[in-house]
Z-matrix of the N, CA and C atoms (Angstrom, degrees):
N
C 1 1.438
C 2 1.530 1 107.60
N 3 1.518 2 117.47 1 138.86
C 4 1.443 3 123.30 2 -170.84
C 5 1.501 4 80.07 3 -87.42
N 6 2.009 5 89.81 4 162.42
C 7 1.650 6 102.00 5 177.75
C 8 1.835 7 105.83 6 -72.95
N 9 1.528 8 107.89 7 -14.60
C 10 1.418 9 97.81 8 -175.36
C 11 1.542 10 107.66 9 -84.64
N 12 1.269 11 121.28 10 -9.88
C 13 1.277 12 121.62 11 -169.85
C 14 1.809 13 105.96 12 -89.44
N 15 1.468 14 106.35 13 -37.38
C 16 1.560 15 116.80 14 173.41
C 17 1.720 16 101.32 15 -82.31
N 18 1.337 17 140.23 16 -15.17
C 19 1.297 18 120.44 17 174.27
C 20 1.821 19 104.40 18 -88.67
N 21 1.240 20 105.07 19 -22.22
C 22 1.775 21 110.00 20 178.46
C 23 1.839 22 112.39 21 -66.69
N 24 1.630 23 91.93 22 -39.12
C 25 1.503 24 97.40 23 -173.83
C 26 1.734 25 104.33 24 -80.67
N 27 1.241 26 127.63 25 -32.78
C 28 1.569 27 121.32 26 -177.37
C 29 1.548 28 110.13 27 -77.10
N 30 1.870 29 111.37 28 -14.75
C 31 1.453 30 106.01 29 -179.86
C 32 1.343 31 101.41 30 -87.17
N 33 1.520 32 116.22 31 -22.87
C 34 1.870 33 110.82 32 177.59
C 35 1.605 34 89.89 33 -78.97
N 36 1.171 35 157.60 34 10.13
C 37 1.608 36 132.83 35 -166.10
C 38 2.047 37 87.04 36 -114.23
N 39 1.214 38 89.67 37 -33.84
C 40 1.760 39 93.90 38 -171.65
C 41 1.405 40 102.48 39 -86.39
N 42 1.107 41 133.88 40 38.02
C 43 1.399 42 133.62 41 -177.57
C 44 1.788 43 84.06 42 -153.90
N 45 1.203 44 136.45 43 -53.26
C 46 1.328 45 120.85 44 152.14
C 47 1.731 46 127.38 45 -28.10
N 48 1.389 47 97.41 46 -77.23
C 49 1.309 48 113.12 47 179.28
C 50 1.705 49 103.36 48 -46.01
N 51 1.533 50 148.16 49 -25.62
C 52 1.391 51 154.15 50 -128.11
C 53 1.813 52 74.96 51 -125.11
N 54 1.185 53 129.59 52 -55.45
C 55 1.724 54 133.34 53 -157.72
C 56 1.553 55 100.27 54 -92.64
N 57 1.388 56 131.13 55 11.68
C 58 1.661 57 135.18 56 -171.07
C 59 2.073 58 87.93 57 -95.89
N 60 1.306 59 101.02 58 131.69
C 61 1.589 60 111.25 59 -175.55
C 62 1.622 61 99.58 60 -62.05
N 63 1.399 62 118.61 61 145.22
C 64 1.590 63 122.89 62 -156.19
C 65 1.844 64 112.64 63 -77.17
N 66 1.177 65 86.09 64 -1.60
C 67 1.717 66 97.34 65 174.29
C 68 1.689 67 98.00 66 -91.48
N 69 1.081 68 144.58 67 -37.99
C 70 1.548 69 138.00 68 -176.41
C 71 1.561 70 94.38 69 -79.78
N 72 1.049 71 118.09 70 -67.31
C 73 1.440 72 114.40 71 178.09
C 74 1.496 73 114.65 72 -35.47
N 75 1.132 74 122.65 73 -32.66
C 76 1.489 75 128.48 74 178.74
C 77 1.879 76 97.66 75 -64.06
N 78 1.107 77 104.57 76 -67.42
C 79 1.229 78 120.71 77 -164.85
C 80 1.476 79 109.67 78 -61.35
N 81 1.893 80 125.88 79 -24.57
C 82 1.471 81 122.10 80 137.52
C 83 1.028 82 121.36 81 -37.67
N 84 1.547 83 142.46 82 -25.88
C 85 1.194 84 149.54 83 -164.63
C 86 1.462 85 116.39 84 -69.48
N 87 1.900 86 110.72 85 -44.32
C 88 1.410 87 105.99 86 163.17
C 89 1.283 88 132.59 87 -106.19
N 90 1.625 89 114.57 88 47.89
C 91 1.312 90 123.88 89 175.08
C 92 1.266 91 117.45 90 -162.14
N 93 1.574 92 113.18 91 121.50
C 94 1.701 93 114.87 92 -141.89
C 95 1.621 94 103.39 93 -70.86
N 96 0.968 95 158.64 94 -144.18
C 97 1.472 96 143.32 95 -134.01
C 98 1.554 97 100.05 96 152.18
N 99 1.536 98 107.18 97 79.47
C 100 1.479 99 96.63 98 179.42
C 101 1.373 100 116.40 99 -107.81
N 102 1.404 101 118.43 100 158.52
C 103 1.686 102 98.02 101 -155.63
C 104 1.828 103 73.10 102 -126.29
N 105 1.463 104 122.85 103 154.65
C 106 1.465 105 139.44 104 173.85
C 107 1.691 106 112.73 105 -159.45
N 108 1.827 107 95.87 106 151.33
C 109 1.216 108 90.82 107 161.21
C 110 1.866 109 141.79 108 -51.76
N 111 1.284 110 91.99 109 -41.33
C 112 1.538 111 111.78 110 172.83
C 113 1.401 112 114.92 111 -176.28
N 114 1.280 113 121.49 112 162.57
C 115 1.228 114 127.37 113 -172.68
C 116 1.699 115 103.04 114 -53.71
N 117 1.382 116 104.86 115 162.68
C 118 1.257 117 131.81 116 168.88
C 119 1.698 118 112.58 117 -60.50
N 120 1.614 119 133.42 118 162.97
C 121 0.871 120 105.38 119 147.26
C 122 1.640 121 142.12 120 -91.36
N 123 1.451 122 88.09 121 -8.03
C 124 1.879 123 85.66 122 160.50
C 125 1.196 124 95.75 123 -56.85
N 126 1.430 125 122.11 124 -89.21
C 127 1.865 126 119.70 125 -166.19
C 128 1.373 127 119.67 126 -25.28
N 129 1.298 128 129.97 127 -45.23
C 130 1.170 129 124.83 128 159.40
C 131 1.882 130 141.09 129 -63.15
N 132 1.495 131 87.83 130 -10.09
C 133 1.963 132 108.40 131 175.53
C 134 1.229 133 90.78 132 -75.82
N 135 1.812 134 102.50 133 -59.58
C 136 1.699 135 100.57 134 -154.34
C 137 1.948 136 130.24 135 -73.48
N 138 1.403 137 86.18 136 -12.13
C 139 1.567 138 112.51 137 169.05
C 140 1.840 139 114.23 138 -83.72
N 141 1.250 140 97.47 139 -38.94
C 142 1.921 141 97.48 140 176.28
C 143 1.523 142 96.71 141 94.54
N 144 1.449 143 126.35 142 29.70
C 145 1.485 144 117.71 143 163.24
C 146 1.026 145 90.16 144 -93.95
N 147 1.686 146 109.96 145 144.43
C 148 1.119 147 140.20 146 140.51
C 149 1.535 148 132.84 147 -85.59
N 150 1.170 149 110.52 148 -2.61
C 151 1.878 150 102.68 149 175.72
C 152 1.594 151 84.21 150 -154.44
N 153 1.500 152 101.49 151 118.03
C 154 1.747 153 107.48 152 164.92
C 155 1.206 154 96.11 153 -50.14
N 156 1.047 155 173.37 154 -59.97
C 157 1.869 156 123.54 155 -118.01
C 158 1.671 157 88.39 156 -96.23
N 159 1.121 158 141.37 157 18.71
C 160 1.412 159 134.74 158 -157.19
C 161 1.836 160 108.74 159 -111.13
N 162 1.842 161 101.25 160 0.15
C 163 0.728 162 96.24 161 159.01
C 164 1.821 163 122.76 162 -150.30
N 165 1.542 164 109.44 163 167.21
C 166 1.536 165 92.56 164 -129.04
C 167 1.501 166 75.80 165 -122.20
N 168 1.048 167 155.32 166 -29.02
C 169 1.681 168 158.26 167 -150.87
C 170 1.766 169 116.24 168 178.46
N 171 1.349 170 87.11 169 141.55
C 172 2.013 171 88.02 170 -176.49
C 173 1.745 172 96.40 171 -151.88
N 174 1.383 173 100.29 172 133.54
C 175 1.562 174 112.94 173 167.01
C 176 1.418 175 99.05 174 -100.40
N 177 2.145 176 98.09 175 138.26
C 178 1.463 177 93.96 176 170.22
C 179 1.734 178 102.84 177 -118.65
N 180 0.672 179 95.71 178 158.45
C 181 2.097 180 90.51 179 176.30
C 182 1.205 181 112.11 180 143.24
N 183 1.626 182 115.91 181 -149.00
C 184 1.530 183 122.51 182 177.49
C 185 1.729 184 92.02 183 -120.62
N 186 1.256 185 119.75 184 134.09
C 187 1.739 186 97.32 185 168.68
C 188 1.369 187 105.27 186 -93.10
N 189 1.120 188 107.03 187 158.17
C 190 1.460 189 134.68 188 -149.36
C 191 1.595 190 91.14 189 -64.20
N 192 1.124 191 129.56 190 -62.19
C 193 1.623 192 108.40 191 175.57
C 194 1.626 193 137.02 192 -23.06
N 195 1.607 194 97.87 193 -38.69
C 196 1.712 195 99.42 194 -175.21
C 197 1.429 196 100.13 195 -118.18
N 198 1.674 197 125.15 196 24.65
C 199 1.656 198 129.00 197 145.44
C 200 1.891 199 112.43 198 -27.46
N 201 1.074 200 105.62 199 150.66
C 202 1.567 201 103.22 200 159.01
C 203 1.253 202 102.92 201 170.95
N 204 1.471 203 129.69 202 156.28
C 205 1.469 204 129.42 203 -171.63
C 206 1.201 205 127.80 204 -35.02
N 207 1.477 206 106.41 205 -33.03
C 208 1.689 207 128.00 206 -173.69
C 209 1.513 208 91.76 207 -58.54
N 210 1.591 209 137.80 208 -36.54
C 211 1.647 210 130.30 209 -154.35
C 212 1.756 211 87.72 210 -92.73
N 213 1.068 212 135.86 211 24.45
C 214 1.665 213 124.66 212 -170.28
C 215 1.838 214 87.60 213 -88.22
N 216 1.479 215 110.57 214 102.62
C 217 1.606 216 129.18 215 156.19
C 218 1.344 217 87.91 216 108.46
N 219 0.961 218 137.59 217 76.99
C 220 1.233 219 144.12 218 159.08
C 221 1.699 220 96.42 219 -133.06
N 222 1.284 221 105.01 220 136.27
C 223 2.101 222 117.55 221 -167.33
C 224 1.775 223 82.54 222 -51.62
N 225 1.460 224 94.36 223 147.56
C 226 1.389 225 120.40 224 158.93
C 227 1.652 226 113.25 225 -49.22
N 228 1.171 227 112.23 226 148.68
C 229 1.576 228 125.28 227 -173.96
C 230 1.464 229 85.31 228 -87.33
N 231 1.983 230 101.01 229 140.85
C 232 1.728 231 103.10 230 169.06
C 233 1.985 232 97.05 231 -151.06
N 234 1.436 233 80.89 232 147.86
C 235 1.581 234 97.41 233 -170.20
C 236 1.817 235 91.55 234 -80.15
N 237 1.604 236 118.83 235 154.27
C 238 1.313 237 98.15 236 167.62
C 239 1.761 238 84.92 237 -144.13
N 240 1.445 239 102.02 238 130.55
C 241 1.950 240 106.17 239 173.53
C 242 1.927 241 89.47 240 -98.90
N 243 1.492 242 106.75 241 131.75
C 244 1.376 243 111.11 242 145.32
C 245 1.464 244 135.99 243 -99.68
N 246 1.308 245 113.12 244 116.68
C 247 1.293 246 127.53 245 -159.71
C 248 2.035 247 106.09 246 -45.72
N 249 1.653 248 112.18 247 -47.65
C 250 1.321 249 116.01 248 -161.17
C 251 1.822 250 109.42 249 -73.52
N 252 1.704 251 86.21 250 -16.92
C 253 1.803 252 91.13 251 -177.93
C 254 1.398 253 125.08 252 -84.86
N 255 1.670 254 103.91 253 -15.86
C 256 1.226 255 120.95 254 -164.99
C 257 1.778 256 107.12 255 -100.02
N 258 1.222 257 109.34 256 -38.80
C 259 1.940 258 128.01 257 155.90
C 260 1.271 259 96.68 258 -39.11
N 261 1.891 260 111.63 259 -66.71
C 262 1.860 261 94.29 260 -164.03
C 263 1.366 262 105.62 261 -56.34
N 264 1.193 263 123.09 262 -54.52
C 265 1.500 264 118.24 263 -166.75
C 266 1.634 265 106.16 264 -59.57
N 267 1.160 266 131.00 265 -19.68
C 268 1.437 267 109.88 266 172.25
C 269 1.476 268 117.68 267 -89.65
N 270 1.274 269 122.93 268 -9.51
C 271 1.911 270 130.55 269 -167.16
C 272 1.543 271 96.04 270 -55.50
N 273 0.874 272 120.25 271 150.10
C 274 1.072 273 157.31 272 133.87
C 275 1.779 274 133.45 273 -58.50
N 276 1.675 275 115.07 274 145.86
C 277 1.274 276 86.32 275 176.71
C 278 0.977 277 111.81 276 -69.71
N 279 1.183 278 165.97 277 18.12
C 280 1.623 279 148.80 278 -174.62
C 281 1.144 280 102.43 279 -112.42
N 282 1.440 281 132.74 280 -6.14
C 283 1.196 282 146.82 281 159.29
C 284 1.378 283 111.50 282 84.36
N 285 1.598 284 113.19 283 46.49
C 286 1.444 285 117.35 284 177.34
C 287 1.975 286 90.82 285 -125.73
N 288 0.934 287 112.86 286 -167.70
C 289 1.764 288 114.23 287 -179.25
C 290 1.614 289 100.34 288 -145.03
N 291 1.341 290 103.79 289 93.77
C 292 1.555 291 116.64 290 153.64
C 293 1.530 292 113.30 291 -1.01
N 294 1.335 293 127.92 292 151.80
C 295 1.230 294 114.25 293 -175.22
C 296 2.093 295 101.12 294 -96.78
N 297 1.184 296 101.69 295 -21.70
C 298 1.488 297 118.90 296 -154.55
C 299 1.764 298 74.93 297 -88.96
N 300 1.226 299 122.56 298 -54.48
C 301 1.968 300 125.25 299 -160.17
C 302 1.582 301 89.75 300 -55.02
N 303 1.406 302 107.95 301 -29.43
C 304 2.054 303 105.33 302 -155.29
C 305 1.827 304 88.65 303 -85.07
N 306 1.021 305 128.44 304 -43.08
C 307 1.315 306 124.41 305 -165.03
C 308 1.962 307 113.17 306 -94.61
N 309 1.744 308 97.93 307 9.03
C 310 1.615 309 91.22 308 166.06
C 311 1.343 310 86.89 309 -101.97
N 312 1.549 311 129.31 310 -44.62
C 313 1.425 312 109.09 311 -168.90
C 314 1.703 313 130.54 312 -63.81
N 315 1.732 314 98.53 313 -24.43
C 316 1.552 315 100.83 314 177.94
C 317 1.394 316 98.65 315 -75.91
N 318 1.355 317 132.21 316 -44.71
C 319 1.661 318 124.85 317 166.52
C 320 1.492 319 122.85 318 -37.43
N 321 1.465 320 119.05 319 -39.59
C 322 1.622 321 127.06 320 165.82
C 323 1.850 322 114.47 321 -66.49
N 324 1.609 323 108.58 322 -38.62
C 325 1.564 324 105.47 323 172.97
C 326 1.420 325 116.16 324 -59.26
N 327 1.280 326 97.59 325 -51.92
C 328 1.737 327 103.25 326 177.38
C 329 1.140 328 133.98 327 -52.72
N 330 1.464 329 111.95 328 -44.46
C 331 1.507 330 132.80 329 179.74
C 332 1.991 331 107.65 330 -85.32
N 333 1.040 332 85.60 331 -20.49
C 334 1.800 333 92.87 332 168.87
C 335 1.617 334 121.99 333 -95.51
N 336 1.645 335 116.41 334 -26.00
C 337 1.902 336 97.42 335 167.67
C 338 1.862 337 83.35 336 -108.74
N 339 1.092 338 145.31 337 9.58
C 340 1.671 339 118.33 338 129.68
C 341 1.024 340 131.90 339 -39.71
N 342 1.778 341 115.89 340 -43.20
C 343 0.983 342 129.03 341 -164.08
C 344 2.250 343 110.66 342 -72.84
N 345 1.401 344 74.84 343 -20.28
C 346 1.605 345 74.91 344 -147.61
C 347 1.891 346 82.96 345 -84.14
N 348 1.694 347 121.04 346 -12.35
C 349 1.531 348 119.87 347 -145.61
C 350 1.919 349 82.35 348 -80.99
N 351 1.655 350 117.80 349 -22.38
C 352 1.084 351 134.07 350 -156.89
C 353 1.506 352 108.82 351 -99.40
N 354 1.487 353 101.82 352 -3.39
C 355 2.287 354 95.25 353 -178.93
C 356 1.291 355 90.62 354 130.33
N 357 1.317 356 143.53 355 -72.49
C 358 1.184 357 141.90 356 -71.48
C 359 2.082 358 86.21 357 -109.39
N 360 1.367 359 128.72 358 126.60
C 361 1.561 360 113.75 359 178.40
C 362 1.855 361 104.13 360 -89.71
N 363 1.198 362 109.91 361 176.29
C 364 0.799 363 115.27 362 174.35
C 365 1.651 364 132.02 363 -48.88
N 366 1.614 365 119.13 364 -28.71
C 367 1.258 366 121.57 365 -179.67
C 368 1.535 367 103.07 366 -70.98
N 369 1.248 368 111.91 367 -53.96
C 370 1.555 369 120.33 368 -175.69
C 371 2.140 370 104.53 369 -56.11
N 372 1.220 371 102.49 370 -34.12
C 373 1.913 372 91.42 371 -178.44
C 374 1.635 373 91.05 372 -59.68
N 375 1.122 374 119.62 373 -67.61
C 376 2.045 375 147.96 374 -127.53
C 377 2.173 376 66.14 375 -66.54
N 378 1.418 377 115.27 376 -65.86
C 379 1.589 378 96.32 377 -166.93
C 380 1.752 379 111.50 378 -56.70
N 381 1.185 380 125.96 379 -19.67
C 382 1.716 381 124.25 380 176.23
C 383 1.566 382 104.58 381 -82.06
N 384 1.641 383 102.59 382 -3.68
C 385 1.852 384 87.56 383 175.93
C 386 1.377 385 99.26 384 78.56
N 387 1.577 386 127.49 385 23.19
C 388 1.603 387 118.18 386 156.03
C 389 1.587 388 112.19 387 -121.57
């Protein structure tokens, strides 16, 4: 990824993050927000991807539903958006990425490992359309 292509995509995520209703944005507040080219390759062993761009966002932590004294020092929960996973899903055929396609899908990453920092599994996002 060129630096102009990762400074274009963090200025569409911060213009996301600026248009998120002030109650979610609140709730960004206790879960760090890391933005990357693509997963790691541990993260990618231990998940079973085989080609980074295939994936676009990952929550790591306990979500707050199944918290309980037993998790006291266990690493902080952190949201992570990957920039190369979230591009494929916005391209276009002409093979550029809409500016409006790039900022519904980083709006779906965000609002989808929120979702998960909060309970929520995967069947229950995919029916909210995240």
């Amino acid at each position: 990824m060129t630096p102009a292509e990762r400074n274009y995509f963090d200025t569409q995520l911060e213009h996301v993050l600026r248009e998120l209703p002030k109650r979610v944005q609140d709730l960004l507040d206790d879960v760090p927000l890391l933005v990357e080219d693509y997963p790691s390759r541990r993260i990618m062993r231990e998940l079973g991807v085989r080609q980074r761009h295939h994936l676009c966002g990952l929550y790591t932590g306990i979500p707050l539903t199944q918290r309980s004294i037993e998790h006291a020092g266990v690493p902080s929960d952190r949201i992570y958006v990957f920039r190369e996973g979230v591009f494929q899903l916005a391209l276009q055929q002409r093979g550029y990425a809409d500016q409006e396609e790039l900022r519904r899908q980083i709006r779906i990453t965000v609002l989808h490992e929120l979702g998960h920092h909060h309970g929520l599994d995967e069947d229950e996002l995919e029916r909210l359309g995240y």
